[in-house]
C-alpha positions in Angstrom: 73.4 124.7 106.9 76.1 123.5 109.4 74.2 120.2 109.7 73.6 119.8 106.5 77.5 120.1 105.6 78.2 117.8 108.5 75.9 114.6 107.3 77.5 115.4 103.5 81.3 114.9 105.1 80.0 111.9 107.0 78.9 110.4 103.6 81.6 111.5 102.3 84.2 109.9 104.5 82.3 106.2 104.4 82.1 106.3 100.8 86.1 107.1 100.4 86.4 104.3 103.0 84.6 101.7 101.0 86.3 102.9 97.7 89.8 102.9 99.0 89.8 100.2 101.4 92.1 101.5 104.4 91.4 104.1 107.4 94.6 105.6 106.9 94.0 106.2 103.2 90.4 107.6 103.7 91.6 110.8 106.0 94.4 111.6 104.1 92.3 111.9 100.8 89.3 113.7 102.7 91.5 116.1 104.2 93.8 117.1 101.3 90.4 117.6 99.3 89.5 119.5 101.4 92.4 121.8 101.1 92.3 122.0 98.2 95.5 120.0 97.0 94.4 116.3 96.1 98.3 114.2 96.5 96.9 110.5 94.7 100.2 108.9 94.9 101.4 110.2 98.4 97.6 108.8 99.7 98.4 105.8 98.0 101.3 104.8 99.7 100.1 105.5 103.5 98.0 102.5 103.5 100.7 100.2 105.6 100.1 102.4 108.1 96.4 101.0 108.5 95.8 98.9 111.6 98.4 101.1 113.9 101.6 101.0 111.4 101.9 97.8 109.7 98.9 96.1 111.8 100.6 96.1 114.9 97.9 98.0 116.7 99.2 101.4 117.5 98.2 104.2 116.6 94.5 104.5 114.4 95.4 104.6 111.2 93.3 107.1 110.7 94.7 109.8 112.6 98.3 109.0 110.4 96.0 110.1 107.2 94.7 113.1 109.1 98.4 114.1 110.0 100.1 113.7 107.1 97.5 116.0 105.3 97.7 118.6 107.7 102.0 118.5 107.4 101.5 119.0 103.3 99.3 122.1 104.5 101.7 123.1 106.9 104.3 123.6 104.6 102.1 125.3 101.6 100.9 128.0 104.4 104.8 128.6 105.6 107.8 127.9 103.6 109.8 128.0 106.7 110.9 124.2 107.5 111.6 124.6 111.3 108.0 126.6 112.0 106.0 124.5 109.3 107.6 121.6 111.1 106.2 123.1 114.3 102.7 124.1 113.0 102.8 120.1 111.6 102.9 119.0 115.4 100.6 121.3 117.0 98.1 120.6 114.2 98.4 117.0 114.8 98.1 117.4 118.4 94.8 119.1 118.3 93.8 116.5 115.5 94.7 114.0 118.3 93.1 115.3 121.1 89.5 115.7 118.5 89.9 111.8 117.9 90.4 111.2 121.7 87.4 112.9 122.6 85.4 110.6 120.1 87.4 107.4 120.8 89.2 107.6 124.4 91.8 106.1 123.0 94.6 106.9 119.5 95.2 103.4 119.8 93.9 100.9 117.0 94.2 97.7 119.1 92.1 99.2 122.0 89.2 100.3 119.5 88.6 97.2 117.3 90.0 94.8 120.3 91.9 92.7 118.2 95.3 91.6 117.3 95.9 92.1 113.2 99.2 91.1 113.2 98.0 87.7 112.1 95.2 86.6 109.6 93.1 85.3 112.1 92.6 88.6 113.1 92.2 90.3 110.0 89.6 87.1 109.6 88.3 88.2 112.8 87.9 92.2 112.0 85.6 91.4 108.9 83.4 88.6 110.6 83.0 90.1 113.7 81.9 93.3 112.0 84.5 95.6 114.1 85.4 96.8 109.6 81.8 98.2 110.2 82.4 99.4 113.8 85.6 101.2 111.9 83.6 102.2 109.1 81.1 104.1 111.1 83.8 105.7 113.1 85.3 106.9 110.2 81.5 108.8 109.2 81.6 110.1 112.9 84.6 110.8 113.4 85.1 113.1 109.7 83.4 116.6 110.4 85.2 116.7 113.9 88.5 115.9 112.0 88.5 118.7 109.5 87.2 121.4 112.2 89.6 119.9 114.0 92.7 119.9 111.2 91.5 124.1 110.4 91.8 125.2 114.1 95.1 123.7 114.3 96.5 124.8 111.3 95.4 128.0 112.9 98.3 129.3 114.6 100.0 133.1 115.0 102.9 131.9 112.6 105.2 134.7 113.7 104.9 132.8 116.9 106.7 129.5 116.2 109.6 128.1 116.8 111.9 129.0 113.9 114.1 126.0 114.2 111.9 123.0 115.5 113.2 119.4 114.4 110.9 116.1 114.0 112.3 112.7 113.7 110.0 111.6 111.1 111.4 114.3 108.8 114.7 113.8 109.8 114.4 110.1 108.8 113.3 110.2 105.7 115.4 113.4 104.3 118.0 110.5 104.8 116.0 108.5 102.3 116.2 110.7 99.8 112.7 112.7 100.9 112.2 116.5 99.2 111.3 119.3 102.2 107.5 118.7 101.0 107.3 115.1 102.0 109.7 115.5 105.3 106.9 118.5 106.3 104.0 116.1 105.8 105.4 113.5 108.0 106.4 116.0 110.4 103.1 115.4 112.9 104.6 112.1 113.4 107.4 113.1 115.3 108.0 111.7 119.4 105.2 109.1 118.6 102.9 110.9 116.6 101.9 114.6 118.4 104.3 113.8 121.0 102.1 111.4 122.2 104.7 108.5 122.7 103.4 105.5 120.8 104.3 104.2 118.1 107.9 105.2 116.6 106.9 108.3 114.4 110.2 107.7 112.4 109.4 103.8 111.4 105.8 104.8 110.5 107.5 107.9 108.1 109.9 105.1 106.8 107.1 103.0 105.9 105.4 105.9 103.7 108.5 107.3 102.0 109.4 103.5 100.7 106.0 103.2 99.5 106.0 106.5 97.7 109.1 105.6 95.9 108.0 102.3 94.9 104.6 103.9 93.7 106.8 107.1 91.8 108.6 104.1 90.1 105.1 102.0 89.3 103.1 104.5 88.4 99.3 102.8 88.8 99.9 100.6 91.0 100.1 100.7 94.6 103.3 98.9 96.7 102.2 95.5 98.4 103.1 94.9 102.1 103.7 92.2 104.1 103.7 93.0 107.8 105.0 89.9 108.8 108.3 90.3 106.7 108.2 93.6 106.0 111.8 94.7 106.2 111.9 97.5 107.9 109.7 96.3 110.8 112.2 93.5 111.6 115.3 95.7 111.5 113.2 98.1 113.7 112.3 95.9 116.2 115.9 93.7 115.9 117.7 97.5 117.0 114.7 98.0 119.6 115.1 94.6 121.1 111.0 94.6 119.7 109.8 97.6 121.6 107.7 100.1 119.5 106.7 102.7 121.6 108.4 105.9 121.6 108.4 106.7 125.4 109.8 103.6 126.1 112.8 103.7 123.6 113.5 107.1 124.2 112.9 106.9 127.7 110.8 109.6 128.0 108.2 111.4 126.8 108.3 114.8 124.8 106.3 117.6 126.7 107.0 120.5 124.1 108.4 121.0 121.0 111.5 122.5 122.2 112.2 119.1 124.0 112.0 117.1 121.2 113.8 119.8 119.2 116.3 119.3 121.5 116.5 115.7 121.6 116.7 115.1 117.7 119.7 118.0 117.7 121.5 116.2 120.3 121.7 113.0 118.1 118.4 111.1 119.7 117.4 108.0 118.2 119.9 108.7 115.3 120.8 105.2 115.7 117.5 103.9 114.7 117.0 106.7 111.6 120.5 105.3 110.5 119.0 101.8 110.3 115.4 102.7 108.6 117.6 104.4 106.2 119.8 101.8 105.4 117.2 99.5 105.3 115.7 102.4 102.5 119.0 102.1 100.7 119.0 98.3 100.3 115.3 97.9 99.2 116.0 100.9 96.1 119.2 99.2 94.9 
C-alpha cells in the first residue's frame, strides 16, 4: 500500500511539473495539497525562485517550494510567531537534509551543471535534456519530500523557542507582508535552514513582490527578468555581488538562537532596508 502511494506521488509531482512549468512552483503546490490548504496565488508567485533565486544557481528551487509550504503549515499548527517561526526552520532543515541525501548537493548549479543566468543556458538546460534530468528528480525526490515535510513539522511545540526571529520574515513584514506570509518564508532564514547560501531575505523579497503584483492582477502571473530584475541589482550593488549568506554575514548560523540573536542585534538590517525600499519603489 506504501508503494503504491509512493509511485502515485511520483506521478503526481511530474505531472504538476509539466503543468506548471517551474521546480519551485511544483513542491509548493504538492505540498500545500497535501495539507490540505491549496494557496494558488502565493504558488504562483514563487516561480522566480526557480533555478536557485532568480537563476543564479543557488539553492534548488525546489526545496524554496517545499519550504514555503511547510512555513504556511507552521503557522496554521501554532499561532505563536516566534515558535511557528522556529518550527518553519527546523522543518526546512530536515526537508534539506531529505533532498541532500537524494541529491548531495541544495545547490541548483551543481545538479543541472549549468549557468542559467544567461539564455544560452536556459538554451542549454532544455537541449541537453538536464529539464528531464530535473523532471525526474522532481518524481524521485516527491515521496521523500512530504515524509520528509510531516516529520519536521513534527516537533514537541511546548518545546520551542518562544521568541525565535528569521530574516526572511523580518524582510518582508517591512514590505507590507501579514504574519501568514512572514511564517511561510520563515524556513528561508540564514540561507535557507541555516544553511548559508543564498540570502534567505532577497529570495523572500522576490516572493512577497510577486504576490502583490499577482493580488493586484488577479490571473495572471508577474513576469521576471533576472537580468534586470530590480531587486537583484540593488542586492548585489549593497553586497559588492556576493550572495551567499555566510559570506555576507560572516558566519554561519549553528542554531536558532544564533540567528535569533543576530536579527535582534540589527544583522543584515542594512540589506532588509534596501529590499524594502526597493518594494516601496516598484508598488508606487
Amino acid at each position: 500500500m506504501k508503494a503504491l502511494k509512493s509511485e502515485t506521488v511520483k506521478l503526481k509531482a511530474k505531472r504538476t511539473f509539466l503543468k506548471k512549468g517551474t521546480c519551485s512552483r511544483t513542491f509548493f503546490y504538492l505540498l500545500d495539497r497535501e495539507f490540505g490548504h491549496p494557496m494558488d496565488e502565493e504558488e504562483k508567485a514563487i516561480d522566480p525562485l526557480a533555478g536557485g533565486i532568480l537563476q543564479q544557481g543557488y539553492q534548488c528551487g525546489m526545496l524554496w517550494g517545499a519550504s514555503m509550504a511547510v512555513g504556511a503549515e507552521a503557522y496554521r499548527r501554532n499561532k505563536n510567531p516566534g515558535q511557528a517561526t522556529a518550527l518553519a526552520i527546523l522543518a526546512t532543515q530536515q526537508i534539506m537534509r531529505s533532498f541532500v541525501s537524494r541529491t548531495e548537493s541544495i545547490e541548483c548549479e551543481d545538479i543541472t551543471q549549468l549557468d542559467l543566468t544567461n539564455k544560452k543556458g536556459l538554451l542549454k538546460f532544455v537541449l541537453t535534456g538536464k529539464f528531464v534530468h530535473c523532471f525526474k528528480l522532481a518524481g524521485k525526490w516527491a515521496p521523500e519530500a512530504l515524509h520528509a515535510a510531516q516529520e519536521g513539522l513534527v516537533q514537541d511545540q511546548t518545546s520551542l523557542p518562544q521568541r525565535s526571529l528569521s530574516c526572511a520574515s523580518e524582510t518582508i513584514r517591512m514590505m507590507g507582508a501579514g504574519e501568514d506570509e512572514a511564517i511561510m518564508v520563515a524556513g528561508f532564514a540564514g540561507g535557507l535552514g541555516l544553511s548559508g547560501s543564498g540570502c534567505g531575505a532577497l529570495a523572500a523579497a522576490v516572493w512577497m513582490n510577486a504576490l502583490i503584483h499577482n493580488r493586484k492582477q488577479v490571473g495572471k502571473s508577474a513576469s521576471f527578468d533576472p537580468e534586470n530584475d530590480p531587486f537583484l541589482k540593488a542586492f548585489y550593488e549593497e553586497t559588492d555581488y556576493e550572495m551567499q549568506c555566510d559570506k555576507i554575514c560572516g558566519r554561519r548560523f549553528e542554531s536558532l538562537e544564533e540567528h535569533t540573536e543576530f536579527v535582534k542585534n540589527g544583522g543584515c538590517r542594512k540589506f532588509m532596508e534596501v529590499l524594502a525600499a526597493v518594494a516601496r519603489n516598484e508598488q508606487s
